[in-house]
Residue, then its C-alpha position, 0 to 999 in steps of 0.5 A: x070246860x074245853x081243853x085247849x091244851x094239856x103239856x107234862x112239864x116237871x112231872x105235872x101238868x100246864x093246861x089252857x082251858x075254856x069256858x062259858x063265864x056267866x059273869x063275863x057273859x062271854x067265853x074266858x080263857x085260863x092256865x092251871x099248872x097242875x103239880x105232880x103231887x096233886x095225882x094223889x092229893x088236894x094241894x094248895x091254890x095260888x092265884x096269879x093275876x097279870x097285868x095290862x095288855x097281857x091274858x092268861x099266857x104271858x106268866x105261862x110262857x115267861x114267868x118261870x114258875x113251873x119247876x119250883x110249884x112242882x117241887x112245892x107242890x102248888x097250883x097255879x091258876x092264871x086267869x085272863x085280864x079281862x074278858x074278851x070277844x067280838x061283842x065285848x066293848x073295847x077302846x081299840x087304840x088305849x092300851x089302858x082301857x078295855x080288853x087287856x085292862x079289866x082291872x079286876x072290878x065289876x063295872x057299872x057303867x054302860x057299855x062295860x057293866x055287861x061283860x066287864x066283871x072281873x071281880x066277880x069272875x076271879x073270887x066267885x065263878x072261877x074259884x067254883x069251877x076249879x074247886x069242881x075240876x082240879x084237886x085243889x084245897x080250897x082252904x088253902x089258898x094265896x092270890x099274887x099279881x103284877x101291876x095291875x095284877x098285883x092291884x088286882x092281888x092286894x084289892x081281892x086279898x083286903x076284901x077277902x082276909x078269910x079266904x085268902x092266907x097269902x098275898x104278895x105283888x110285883x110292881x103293883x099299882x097301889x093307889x089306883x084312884x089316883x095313878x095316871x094309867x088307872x084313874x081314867x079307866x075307874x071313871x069310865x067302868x065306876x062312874x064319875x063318883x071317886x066313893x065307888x072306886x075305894x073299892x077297888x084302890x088298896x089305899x083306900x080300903x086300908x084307910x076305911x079299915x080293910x085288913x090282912x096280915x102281911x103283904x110282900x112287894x117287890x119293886x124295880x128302881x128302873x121301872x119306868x112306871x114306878x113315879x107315876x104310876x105305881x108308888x109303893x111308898x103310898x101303901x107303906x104309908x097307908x098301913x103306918x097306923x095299922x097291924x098289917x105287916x109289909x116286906x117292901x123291897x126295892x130291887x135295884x137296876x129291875x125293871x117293869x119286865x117279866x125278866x123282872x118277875x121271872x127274877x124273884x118268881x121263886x122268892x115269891x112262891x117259897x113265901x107263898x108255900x110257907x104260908x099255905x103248908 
């Protein structure tokens, strides 16, 4: 693992680190906010997942989240989008597909299979390295995301109840399969048969009976995406006949920012901790 750089910030520690992914097959970049608490002690672990066109540093710089996950006690991981390089296959001219839009899935289809194993690099190869390198208690972990991080956040937790004990998402696209700006990126990564993109569509794993205790939802009734592309009232239908309990809130005149995110960042991490105390 490189450094690429370490800052003092709240009496912890902002690092941006580098490392060769085995599953990405290629060198991925991410940020670890480090609480001053975990000098002495393992302290919980809460996954950020970003969203399209963005990598490990637009919730570094704009989130906001360091003096409250200090004060918490928290770390903060925040992997890339997706994996990045020369090599790596890429639509230069769609923002939707390609480097900055891995969606959190293992493809199978060529060119993208042979880097392009999101899912695996974010519940597997990295969640290893940072239980080797950082104090962290990985019984005590939460995972929360934005757009198509926060698909990425509720996926990962539904096919994970028994690592995960937190989850929340702003402004997620919850169905996928079906949303504009994903469902051509799932044909292309998955293949042509809609079955092998249920895996990955937080609907769908909920009606084949996927489950976890709780989600949190913030949404901003001025987002542009919001008819179109991320519906959160296709999920809260989806669980009506289900145990799984949703707090979702529509946050008036937010949009799809990280003014937004920023916003209800605290909210978010004080449900997190209470969750992983």
């Amino acid at each position: 693992m490189k450094i690429l750089s370490q800052n003092t910030a709240f009496g912890g520690m902002q690092g941006v680190f580098q490392h060769e992914s085995t599953a990405c097959n290629c060198d991925m970049t991410f940020a670890v906010f480090v609480p001053p608490q975990a000098i002495h002690e393992k302290r919980p672990v809460l996954w950020y997942l970003s969203g399209l066109t963005c990598t490990h540093a637009n919730v570094m710089e704009k989130g906001e989240y360091r003096r409250l996950a200090a004060e918490l006690g928290l770390i903060i991981v925040c992997p890339d989008v997706s994996p990045r390089g020369d090599d790596v296959a890429d639509e230069k001219t769609n923002w939707q597909m390609g480097k900055g839009a891995g969606f959190y899935l293992d493809a199978t289809e060529a060119p993208w299979a042979e880097h392009y194993q999101m899912y695996t690099y974010v519940t597997e190869e990295l969640p290893a390295l940072i239980a080797e390198q950082f104090r962290a208690d990985m019984d005590r972990q939460g995972i929360f995301g934005h757009s198509m991080g926060g698909h990425g956040a509720m996926t990962i937790a539904l096919k994970n109840p028994e690592r995960f004990r937190s989850c929340s998402a702003f402004a997620p696209i919850v169905e996928p399969s079906t949303a504009d700006w994903s469902a051509p990126a799932f044909e292309k990564y998955l293949g042509a048969d809609q079955a092998a993109w249920r895996a990955y569509d937080a609907c769908a794993l909920v009606k084949d009976g996927a489950r976890f205790p709780e989600f949190l939802i913030d949404q901003g009734t001025a987002d542009g995406f919001l008819e179109s592309g991320l519906r959160p009232w296709l999920f809260e239908e989806a669980i009506k006949e289900t145990d799984i309990q949703l707090t979702l809130r529509m946050q008036e005149r937010y949009d799809h920012s990280y003014y937004f995110i920023s916003t209800l960042m605290d909210d978010h991490l004080r449900w997190h901790a209470e969750r992983l105390s």
